[in-house]
C-alpha positions as CSV (number, residue, x, y, z in Angstrom):
1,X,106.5,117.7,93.7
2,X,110.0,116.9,95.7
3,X,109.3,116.0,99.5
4,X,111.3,118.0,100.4
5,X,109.6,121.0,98.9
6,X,107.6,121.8,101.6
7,X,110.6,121.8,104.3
8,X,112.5,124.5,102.3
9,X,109.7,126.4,101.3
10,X,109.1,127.1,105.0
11,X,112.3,127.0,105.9
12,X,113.1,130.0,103.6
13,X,110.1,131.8,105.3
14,X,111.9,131.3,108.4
15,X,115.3,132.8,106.8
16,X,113.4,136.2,105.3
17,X,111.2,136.9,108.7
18,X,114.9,136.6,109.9
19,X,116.4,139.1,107.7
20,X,113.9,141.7,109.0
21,X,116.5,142.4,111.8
22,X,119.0,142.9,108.4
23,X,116.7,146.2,107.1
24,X,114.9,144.2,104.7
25,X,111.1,144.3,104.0
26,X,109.6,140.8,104.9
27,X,106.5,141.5,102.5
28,X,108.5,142.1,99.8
29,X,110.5,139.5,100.1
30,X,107.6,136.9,101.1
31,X,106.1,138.2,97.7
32,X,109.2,137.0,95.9
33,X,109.2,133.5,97.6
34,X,105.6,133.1,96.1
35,X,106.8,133.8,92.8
36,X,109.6,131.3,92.3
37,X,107.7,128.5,94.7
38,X,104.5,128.8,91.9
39,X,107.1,127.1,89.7
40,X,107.2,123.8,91.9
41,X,110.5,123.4,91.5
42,X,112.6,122.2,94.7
43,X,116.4,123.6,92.5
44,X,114.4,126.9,91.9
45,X,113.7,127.3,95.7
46,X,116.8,125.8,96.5
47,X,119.0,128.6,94.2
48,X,116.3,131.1,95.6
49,X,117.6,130.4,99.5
50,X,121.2,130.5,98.7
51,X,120.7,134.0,96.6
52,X,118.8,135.5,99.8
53,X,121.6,134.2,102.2
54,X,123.6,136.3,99.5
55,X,122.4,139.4,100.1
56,X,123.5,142.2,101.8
57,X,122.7,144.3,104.6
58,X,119.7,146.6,102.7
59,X,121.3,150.0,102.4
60,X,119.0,151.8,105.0
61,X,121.3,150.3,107.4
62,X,124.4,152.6,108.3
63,X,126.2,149.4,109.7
64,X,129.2,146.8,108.2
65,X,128.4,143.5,110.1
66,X,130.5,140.7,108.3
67,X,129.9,136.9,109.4
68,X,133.2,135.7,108.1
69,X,136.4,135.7,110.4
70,X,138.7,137.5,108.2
71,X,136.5,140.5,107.9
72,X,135.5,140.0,111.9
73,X,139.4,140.0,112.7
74,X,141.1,142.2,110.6
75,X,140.6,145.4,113.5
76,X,141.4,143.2,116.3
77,X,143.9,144.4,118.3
78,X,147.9,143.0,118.6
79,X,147.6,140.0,120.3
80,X,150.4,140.8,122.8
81,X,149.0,144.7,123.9
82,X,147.1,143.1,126.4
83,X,147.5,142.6,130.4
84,X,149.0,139.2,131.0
85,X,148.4,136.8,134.5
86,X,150.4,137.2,137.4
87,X,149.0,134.9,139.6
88,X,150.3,131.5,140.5
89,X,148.7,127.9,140.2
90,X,146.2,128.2,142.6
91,X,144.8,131.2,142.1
92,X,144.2,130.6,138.5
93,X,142.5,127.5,139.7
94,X,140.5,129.7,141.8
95,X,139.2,131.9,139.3
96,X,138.6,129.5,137.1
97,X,136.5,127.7,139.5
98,X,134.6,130.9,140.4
99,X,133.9,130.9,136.6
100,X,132.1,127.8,137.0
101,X,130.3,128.6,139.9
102,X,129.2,131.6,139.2
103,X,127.6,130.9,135.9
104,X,125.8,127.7,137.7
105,X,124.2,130.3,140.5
106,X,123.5,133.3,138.2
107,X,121.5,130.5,136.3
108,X,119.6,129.3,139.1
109,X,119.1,132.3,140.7
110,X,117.9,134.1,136.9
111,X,115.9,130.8,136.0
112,X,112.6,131.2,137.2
113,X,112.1,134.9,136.2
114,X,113.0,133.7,132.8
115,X,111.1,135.8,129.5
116,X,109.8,138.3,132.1
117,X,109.2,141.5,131.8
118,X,111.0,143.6,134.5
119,X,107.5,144.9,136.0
120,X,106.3,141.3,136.1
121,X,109.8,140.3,138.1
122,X,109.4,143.2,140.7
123,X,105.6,141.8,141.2
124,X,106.7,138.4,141.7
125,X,110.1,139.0,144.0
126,X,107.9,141.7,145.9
127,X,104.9,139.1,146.4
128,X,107.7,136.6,147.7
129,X,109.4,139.2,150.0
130,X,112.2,139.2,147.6
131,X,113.0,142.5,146.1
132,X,115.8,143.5,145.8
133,X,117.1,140.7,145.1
134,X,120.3,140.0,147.3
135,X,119.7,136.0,147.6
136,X,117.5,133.4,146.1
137,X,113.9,133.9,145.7
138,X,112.0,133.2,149.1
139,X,109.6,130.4,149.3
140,X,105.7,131.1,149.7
141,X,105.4,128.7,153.1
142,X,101.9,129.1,153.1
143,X,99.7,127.2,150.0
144,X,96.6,129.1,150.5
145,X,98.8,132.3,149.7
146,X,100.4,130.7,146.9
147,X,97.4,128.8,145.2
148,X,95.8,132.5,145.7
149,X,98.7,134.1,143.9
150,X,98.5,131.5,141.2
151,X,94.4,132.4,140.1
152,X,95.3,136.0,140.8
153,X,98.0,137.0,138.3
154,X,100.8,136.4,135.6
155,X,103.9,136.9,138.4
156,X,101.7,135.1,140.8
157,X,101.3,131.5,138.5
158,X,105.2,132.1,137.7
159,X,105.9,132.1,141.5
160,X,103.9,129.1,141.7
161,X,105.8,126.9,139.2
162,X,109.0,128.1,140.5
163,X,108.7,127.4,144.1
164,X,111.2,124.5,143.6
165,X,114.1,127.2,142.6
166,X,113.3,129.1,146.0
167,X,115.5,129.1,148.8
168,X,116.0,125.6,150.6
169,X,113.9,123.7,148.2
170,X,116.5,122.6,145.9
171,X,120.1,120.6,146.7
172,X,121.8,121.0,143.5
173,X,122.1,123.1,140.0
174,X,119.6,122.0,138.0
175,X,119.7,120.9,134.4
176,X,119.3,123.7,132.4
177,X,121.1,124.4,128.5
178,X,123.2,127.9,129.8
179,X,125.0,125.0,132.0
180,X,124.6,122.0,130.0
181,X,126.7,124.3,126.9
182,X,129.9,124.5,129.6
183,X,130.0,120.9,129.8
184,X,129.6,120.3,126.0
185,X,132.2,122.9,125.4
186,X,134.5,121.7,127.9
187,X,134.5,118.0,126.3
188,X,134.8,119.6,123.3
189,X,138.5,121.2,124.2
190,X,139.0,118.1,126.2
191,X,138.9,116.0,122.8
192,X,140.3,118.5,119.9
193,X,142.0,121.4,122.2
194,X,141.9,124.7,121.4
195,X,141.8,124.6,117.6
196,X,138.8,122.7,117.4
197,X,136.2,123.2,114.5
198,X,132.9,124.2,114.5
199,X,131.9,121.1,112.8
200,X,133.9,119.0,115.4
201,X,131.6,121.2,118.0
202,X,128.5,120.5,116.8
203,X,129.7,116.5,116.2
204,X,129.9,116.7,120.2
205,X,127.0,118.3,121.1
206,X,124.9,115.8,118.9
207,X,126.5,112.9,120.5
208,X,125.9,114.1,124.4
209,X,122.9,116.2,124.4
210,X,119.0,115.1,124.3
211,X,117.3,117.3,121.5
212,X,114.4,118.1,124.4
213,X,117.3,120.0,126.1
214,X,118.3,122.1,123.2
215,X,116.6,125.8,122.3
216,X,116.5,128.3,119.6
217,X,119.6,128.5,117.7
218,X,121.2,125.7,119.4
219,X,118.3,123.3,118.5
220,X,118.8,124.6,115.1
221,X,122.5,124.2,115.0
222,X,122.0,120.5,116.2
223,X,119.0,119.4,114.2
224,X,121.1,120.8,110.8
225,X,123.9,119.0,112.0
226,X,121.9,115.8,112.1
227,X,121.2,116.3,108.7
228,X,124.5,116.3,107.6
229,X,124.5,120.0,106.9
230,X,127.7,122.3,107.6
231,X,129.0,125.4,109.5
232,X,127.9,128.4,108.2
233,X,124.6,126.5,106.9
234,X,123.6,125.0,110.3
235,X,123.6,129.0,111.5
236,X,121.4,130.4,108.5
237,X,119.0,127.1,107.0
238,X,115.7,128.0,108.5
239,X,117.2,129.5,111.8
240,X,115.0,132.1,113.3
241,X,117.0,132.6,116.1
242,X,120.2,133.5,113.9
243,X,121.0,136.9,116.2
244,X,120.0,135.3,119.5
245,X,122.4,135.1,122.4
246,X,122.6,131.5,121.6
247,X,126.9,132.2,121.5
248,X,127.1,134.7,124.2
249,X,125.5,131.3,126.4
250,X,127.8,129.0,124.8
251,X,131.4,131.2,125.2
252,X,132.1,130.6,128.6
253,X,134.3,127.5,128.7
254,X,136.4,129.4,125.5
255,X,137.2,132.7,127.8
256,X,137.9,130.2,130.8
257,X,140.4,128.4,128.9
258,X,142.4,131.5,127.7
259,X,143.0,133.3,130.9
260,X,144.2,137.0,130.0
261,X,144.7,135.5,126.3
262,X,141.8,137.4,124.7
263,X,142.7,136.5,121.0
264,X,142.5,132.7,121.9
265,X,139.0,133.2,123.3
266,X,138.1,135.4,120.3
267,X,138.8,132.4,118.0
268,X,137.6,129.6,120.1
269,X,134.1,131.5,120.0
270,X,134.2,132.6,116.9
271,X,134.4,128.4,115.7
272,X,131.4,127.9,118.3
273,X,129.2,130.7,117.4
274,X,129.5,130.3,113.3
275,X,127.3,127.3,113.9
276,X,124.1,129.0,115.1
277,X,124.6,132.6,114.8
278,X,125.5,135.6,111.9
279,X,126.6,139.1,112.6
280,X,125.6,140.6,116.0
281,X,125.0,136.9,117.2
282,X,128.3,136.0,116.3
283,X,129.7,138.9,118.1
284,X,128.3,137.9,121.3
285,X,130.3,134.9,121.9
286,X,133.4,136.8,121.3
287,X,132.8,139.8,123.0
288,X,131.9,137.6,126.4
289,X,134.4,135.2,125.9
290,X,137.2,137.8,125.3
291,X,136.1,140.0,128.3
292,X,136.2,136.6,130.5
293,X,139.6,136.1,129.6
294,X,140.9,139.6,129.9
295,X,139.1,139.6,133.4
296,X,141.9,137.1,134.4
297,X,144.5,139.9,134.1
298,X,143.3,142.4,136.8
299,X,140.0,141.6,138.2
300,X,138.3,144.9,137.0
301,X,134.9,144.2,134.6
302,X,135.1,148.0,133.9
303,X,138.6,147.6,132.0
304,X,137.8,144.0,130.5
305,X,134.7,145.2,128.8
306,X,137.0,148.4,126.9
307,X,138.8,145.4,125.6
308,X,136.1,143.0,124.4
309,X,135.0,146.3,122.7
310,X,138.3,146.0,120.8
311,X,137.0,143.1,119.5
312,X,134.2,144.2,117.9
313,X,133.6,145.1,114.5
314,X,134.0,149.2,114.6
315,X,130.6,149.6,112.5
316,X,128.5,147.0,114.0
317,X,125.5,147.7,116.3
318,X,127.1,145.4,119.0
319,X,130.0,147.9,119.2
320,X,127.2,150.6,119.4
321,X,125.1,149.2,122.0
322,X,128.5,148.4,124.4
323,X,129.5,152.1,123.7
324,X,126.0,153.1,124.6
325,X,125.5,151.3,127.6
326,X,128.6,151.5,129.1
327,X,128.2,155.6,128.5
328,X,124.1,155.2,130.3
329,X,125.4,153.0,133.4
330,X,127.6,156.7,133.9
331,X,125.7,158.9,133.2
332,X,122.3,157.3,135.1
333,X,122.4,156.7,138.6
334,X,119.8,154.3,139.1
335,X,119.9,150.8,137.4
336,X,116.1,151.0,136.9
337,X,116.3,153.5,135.1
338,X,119.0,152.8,132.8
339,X,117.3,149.8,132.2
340,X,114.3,151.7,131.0
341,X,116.2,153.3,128.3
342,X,117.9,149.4,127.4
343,X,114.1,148.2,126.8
344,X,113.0,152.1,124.5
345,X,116.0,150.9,122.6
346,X,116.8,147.3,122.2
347,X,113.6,145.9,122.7
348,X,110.6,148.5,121.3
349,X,113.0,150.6,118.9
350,X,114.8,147.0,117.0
351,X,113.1,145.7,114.3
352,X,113.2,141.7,114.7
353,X,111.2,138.3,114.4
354,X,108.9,137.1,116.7
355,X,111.1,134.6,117.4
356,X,113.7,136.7,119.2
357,X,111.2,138.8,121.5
358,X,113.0,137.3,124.0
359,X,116.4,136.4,123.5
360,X,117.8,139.2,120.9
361,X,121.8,139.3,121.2
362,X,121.4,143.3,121.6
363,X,118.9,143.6,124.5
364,X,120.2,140.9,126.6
365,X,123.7,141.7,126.7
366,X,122.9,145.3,126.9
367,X,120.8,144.2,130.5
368,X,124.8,142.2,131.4
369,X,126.8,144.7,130.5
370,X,124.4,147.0,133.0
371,X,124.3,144.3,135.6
372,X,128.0,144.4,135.6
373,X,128.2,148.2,136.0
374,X,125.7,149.1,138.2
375,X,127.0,145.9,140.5
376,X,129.9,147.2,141.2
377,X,132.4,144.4,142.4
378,X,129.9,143.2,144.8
379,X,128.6,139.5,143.2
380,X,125.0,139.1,144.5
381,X,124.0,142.9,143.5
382,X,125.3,142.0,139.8
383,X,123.8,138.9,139.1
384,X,120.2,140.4,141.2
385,X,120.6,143.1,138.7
386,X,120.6,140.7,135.8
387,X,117.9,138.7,137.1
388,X,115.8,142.0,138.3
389,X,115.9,143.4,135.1
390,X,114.1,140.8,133.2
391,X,114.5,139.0,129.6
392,X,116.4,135.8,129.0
393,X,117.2,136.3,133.4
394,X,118.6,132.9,133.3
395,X,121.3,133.8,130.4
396,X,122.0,137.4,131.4
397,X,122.8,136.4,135.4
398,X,124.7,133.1,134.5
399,X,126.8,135.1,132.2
400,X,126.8,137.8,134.5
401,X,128.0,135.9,137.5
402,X,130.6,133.8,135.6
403,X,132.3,136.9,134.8
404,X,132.3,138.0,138.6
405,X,133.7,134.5,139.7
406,X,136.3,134.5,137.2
407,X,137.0,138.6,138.5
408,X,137.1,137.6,141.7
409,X,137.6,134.2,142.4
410,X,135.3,131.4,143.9
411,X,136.5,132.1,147.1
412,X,135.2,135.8,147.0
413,X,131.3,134.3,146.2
414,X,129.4,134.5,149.8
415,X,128.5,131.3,150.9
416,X,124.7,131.6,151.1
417,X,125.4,131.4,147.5
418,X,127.8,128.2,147.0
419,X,126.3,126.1,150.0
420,X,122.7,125.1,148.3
421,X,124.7,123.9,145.7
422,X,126.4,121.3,147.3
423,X,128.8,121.3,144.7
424,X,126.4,119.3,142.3
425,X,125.5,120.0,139.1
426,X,122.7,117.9,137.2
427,X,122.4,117.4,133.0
428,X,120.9,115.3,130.8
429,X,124.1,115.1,128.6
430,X,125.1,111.0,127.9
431,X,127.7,110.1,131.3
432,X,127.2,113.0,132.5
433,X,124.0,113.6,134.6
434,X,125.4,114.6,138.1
435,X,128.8,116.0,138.2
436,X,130.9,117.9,141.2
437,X,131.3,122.0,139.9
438,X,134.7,121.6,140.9
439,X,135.6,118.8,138.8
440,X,134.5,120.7,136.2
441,X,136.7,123.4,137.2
442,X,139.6,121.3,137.9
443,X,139.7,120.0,134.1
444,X,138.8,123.9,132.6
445,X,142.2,124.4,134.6
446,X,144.0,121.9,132.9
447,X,143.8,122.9,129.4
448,X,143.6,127.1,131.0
449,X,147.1,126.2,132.4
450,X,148.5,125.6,128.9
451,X,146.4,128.3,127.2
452,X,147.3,131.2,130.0
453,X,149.4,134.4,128.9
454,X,151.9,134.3,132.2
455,X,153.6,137.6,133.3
456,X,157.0,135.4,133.5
């Protein structure tokens, strides 16, 4: 038997439990996989994968969800319908900046109630004197009360590992993949610009970053690449995670760089997000990274989502879930309960893997979109919201608050929020394990200077 037989026979396990959130039957395809790997033939399992990666959507689904860019792009709107930048220099700079910042403090702040449930996060901000959640998470001063908290319950041994992430205990952002992507990305359109390939991408992201800092369908993307395997194969070879948010996480630097240029943001995350994601994961990145750089325009999240929505495949069930929560967040008054009717929908009513209890495309940008809606301009409430509301909290309020400092620039973000920081932020990317947030901003400007639809 081939050595490698084993690898691909799980690996095409991995691809049909995947295609459960496709409408197809995993038992019945499983059954087929036995069939063809009785025949210990590594070509037969081989032909076997690339038929299944073949197949369509099962008909039970009323949706059209192409992967490819043509059939993505073809109902994109005219490039030039949309609003164009009319600041000057320095206020681009600034809202570029609050990009940055805001996507470093929406993950620190959404980092230790990360794969919560939102009951568990109200137990654990309300144990810690924290809810709502306006600031970071208080500190537990006292350690009896803590190591109590610990033997007593789920939220309490959370609060206990996270006390580090609570106000005053930390002097920097900390290393963490939603921030360690920004940096990749932004060496990425430092090197190729903005017609860089998703190959050329993942090339980067294998020579900076440690695998131990890579997750779902970016450790997937990278380990493929290592292999020597390319984009679209790198996004579908034994990827669990292949309608994650793993693009939505990775978009941000592609929106910054295109400020109120929403078609060059499309297409920069459309080349990122082919190498880990298919269908509603690809959507993500281009949905978020268009709404990022319509935000530029005008400053209103309400208007810049209606235009990411443009961007969407009419038939998809991204396109449905925006329309749908966009139409809850007016109809509901209270985020709690809006989010209630996220989790009956996108979490117990979609059909998925195991692997992507957690970080489904659907639910969690369903919870940012809300975040955005029910925070109303005001930056803390939005990315408390995201962080309140549970799921991948970390992803959700990063992106969350990246699209509030790019809305309203760094210099609108309260202080309590920027000051902890001291404008550090810490990865274990190669050369780059303690860099200045502005610094990173300051280059994202350069290239979003060149890239930026001026009104004149």
């Amino acid at each position: 038997m081939h050595p490698l037989f084993e690898i691909v026979r799980l690996a095409i396990e991995t691809d049909i439990n995947s295609m459960i959130d496709e409408g197809h039957d995993a038992p019945t395809l499983l059954g087929e996989l036995a069939q063809v790997a009785q025949k210990r033939s590594l070509d037969a399992l081989l032909a076997f994968q690339q038929e299944l990666w073949a197949r369509p959507l099962s008909p039970s689904l009323p949706y059209d969800e192409p992967s490819d860019w043509e059939a993505i792009s073809k109902t994109f709107p005219p490039e030039d319908s949309h609003a164009r930048f009319s600041g000057d220099e320095a206020q681009l700079a600034d809202r570029v900046h609050g990009g940055w910042l805001g996507r470093v403090i929406g993950c620190q702040l959404g980092k230790p109630m990360e794969c919560a449930w939102p009951d568990e996060c109200k137990k654990a901000l309300q144990a810690c004197d924290s809810w709502p959640l306006l600031d970071y998470m208080n500190p537990i001063s006292d350690p009896q009360r803590l190591a109590q908290l610990k033997e007593e319950s789920p939220h309490g041994r959370r609060l206990h590992r996270w006390q580090w992430l609570a106000k005053g205990q930390f002097s920097c952002g900390v290393v963490d993949d939603d921030t360690t992507y920004s940096m990749v990305g932004l060496r990425v359109l430092e090197k190729y610009g903005t017609e860089f390939t998703t190959d050329q991408y993942i090339a980067e992201l294998a020579a900076l970053a440690p695998r131990s800092q890579l997750y779902s369908s970016g450790l997937n993307m990278f380990v493929r690449g290592l292999w020597g395997m390319k984009a679209p194969y790198t996004a579908i070879f034994g990827n669990p995670c292949r309608q994650s948010l793993g693009a939505m996480i990775r978009c941000d630097p592609f929106g910054w760089a295109a400020p109120a240029n929403p078609a060059s943001a499309a297409r920069m995350a459309f080349q990122d997000a082919r190498g880990s994601q298919t269908r509603n994961g690809i959507y993500g990145g281009i949905f978020f990274a268009v709404l990022l750089a319509d935000a530029f325009a005008h400053g209103d999240v309400a208007r810049a989502i209606q235009t990411a929505r443009q961007y969407m495949p009419p038939r998809s069930r991204f396109a449905e879930m925006v329309d749908f929560t966009v139409r809850l967040c007016a109809e509901e008054a209270d985020w709690e309960q809006a989010n209630a009717q996220i989790y009956q929908r996108y979490h117990h009513g979609l059909k998925r893997s195991e692997a992507v209890i957690w970080n489904h495309i659907l639910p969690n940008a369903a919870i940012t979109l809300m975040s955005l809606l029910y925070g109303d301009g005001d930056f803390g409430r939005t990315i408390g919201i995201a962080t309140m509301a549970g799921m991948d909290t970390d992803c959700t309020a990063a992106t969350a608050g990246s699209i509030m400092g790019v809305s309203e620039g760094a210099k609108a973000i309260p202080r309590h929020w920027q000051e902890p920081l001291h404008d550090a932020l810490c990865s274990q990317l190669v050369d780059l394990h303690v860099v200045k947030i502005s610094d990173m901003a300051s280059r994202t400007c350069a290239i979003a200077k060149r890239n930026c639809r001026y009104a004149s």
